[in-house]
C-alpha positions as a printed Julia matrix, in Angstrom:
113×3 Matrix{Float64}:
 71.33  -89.37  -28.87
 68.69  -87.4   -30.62
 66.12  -85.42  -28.25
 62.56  -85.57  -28.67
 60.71  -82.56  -30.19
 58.73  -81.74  -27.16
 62.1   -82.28  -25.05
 63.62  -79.58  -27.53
 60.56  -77.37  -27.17
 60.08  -77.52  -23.8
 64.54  -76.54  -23.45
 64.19  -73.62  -26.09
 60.74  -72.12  -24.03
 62.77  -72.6   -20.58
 65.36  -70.76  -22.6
 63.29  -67.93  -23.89
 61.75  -67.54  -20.18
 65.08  -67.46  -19.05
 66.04  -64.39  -21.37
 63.2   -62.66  -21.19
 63.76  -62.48  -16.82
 67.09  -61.48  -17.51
 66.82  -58.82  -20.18
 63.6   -58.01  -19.11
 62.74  -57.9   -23.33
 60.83  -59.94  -25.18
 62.37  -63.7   -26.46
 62.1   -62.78  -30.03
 60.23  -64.87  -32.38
 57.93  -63.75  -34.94
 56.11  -60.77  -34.58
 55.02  -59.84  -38.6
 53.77  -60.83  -40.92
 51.18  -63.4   -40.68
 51.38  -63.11  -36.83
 50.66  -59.37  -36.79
 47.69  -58.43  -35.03
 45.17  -57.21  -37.39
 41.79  -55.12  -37.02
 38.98  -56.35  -39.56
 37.16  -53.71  -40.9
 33.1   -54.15  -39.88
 32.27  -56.29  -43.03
 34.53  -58.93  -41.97
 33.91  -58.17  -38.45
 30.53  -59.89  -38.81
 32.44  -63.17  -39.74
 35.49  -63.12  -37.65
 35.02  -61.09  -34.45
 35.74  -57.1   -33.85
 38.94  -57.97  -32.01
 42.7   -57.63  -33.58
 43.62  -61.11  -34.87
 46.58  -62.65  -36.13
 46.39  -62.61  -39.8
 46.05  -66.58  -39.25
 43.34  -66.65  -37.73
 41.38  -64.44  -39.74
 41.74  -66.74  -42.38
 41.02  -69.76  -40.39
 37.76  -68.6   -38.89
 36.9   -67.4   -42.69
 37.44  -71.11  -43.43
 35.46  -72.25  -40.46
 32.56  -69.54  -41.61
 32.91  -71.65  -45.09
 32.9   -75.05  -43.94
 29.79  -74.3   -41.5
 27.39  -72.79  -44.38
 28.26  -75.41  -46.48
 29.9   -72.02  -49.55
 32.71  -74.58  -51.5
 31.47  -74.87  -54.69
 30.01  -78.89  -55.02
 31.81  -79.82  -58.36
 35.07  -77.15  -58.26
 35.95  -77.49  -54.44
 38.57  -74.58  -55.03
 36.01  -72.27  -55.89
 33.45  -70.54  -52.55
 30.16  -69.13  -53.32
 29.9   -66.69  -51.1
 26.7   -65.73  -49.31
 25.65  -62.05  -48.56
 28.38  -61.3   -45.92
 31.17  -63.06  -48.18
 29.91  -61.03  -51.09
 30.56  -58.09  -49.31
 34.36  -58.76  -48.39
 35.05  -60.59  -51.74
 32.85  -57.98  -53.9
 31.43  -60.98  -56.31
 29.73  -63.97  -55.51
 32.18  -66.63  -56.29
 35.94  -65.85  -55.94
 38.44  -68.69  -55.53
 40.44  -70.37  -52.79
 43.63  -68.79  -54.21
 42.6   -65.15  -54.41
 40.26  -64.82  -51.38
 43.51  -63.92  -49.1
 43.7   -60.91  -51.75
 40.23  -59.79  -51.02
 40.79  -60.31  -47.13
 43.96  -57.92  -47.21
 41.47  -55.67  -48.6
 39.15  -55.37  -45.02
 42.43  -55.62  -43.11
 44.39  -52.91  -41.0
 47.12  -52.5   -38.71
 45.8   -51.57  -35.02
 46.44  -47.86  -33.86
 48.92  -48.25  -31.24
């Protein structure tokens, strides 16, 4: 018989608690890439928060920045028109959906462990 997903999940995290008390590492998982703790530099700060973020939710609260000041472009919904503080982080006024992750990379470092 075929187990639920939240029966699965709930068997691999009491598996992953399980290894980590016995090894006393971490479970594994991801731990790059777009789940990599990032710092923003102060440019994007001003949109996201000065704390290290997953890459994620950088661009998620960009979005949410979007969405609340109304920047998609009425006719072309791909394209965003920034305001000032977009301007700054995408260095033009309009960029579009597609390459504003390239301009984000741009204001984004690895913490200094």
């Amino acid at each position: 018989m075929a187990r639920s997903a939240e029966k699965r999940g709930k068997n691999e995290t009491a598996a992953a608690e399980k290894k980590v008390k016995a090894t006393g590492k971490s479970a594994g998982g991801a731990r790059g890439g777009i789940t990599a703790p990032v710092t923003p530099s102060a440019d994007l700060a001003e949109i996201v928060g000065k704390g290290d973020l997953p890459r994620s939710e950088v661009v998620k609260k960009v979005w949410d920045y979007i969405k609340k000041h109304d920047l998609q472009d009425a006719k072309d919904r791909r394209q965003i028109n920034g305001d000032d503080k977009l301007a700054k982080i995408f260095g033009k006024k309009s960029v579009s959906m597609f390459e504003m992750n390239k301009h984000l990379s741009a204001h984004l470092s690895t913490p200094k462990a």
